[in-house]
C-alpha positions as CSV (number, residue, x, y, z in Angstrom):
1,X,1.2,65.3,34.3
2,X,2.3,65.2,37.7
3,X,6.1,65.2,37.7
4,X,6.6,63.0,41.1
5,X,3.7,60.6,40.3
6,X,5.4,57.4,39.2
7,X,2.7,56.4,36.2
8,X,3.3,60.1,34.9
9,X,6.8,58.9,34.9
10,X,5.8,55.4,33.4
11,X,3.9,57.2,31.0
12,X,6.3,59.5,29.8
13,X,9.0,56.8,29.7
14,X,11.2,57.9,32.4
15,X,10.8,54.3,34.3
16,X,10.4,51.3,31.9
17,X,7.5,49.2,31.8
18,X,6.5,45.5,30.1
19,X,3.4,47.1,27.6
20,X,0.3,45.3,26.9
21,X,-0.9,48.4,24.8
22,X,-0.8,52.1,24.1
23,X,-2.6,54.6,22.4
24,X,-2.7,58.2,22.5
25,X,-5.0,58.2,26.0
26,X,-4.1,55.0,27.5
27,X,-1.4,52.7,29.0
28,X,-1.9,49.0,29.8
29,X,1.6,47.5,31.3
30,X,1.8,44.9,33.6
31,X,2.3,45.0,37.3
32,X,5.4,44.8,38.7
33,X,3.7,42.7,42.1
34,X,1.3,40.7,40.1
35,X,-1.5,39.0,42.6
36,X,-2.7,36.4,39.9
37,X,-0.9,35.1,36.5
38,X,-2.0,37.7,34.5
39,X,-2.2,41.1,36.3
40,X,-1.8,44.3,34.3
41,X,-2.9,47.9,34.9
42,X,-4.9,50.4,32.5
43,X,-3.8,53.7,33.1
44,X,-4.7,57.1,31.8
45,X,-2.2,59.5,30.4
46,X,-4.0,62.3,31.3
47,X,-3.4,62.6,35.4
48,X,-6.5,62.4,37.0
49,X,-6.0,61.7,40.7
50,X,-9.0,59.0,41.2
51,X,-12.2,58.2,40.0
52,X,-13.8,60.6,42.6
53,X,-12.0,63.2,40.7
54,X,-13.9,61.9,37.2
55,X,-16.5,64.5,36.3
56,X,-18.3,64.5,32.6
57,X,-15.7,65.8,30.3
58,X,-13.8,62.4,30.7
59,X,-17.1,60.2,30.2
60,X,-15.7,59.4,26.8
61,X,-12.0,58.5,28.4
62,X,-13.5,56.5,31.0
63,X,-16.0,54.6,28.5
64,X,-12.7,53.6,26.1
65,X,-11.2,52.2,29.2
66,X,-13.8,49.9,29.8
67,X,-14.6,49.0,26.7
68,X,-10.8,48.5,25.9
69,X,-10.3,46.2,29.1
70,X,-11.9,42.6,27.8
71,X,-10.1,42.9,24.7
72,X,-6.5,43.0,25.9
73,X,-7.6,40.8,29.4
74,X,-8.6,38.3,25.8
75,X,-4.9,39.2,24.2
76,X,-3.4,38.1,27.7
77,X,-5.1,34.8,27.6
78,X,-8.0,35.6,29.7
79,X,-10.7,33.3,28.1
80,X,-12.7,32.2,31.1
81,X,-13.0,35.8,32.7
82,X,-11.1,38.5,34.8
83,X,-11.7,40.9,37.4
84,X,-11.1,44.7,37.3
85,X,-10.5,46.6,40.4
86,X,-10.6,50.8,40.2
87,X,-9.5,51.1,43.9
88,X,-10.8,55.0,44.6
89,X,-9.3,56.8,47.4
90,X,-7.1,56.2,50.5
91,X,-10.0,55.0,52.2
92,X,-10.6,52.3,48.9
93,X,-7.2,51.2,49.0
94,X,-5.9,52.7,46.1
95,X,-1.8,53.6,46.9
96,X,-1.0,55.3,43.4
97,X,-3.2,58.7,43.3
98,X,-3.1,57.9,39.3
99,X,-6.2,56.6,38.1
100,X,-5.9,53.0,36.8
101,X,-7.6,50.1,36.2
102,X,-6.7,46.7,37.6
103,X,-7.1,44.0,35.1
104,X,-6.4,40.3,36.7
105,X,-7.2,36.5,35.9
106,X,-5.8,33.3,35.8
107,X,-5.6,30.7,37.8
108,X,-8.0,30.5,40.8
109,X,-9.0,34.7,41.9
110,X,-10.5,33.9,45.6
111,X,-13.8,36.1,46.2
112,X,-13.4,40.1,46.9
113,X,-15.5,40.2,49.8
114,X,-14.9,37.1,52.6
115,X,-18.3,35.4,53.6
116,X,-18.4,33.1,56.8
């Protein structure tokens, strides 16, 4: 784990966290700047930078993340639908170099990309 990387430190307990789930791969806690009513992140425990750094040996990993997703996004009252968001890179937008998952719903979730 990477010992300045603050889900390594969520994940290891060092900085609390509201769960959703854990297992012995994953974390789901929710986010502490929510952008919708329910917004919670899926995490690995494993440190793996970003999806860019994904290669076959964590297929499985990344397969039990997705699958896992619409079940708790259901648990969190998600009924209608949600969005996930695996922001990849600096250049993607992603600010923790942790790969997570975004899970978020509720209320009215505006369009990713703007069309005039």
């Amino acid at each position: 784990m990477g010992d300045n990387c603050i889900f390594c430190k969520i994940v290891r307990g060092e900085i609390p966290c509201r769960k959703v789930h854990e297992d012995d791969e994953l974390l789901a806690f929710h986010d502490i700047n929510p952008v919708a009513p329910v917004h919670f992140m899926l995490v690995t425990k494993q440190h793996l930078v970003s999806l860019a750094e994904a290669d076959d040996s964590h297929a499985a990993l990344l397969g039990r993340m997705l699958v896992l997703a619409p079940r708790l996004a259901k648990q969190q009252g998600l009924h209608n639908g949600f969005r996930t968001v695996i922001n990849t890179g600096k250049g993607g937008g992603q600010e923790v170099f942790h790969l997570h998952v975004h899970i978020i719903g509720g209320g009215l979730i505006p369009p990713m990309v703007r069309r005039d």
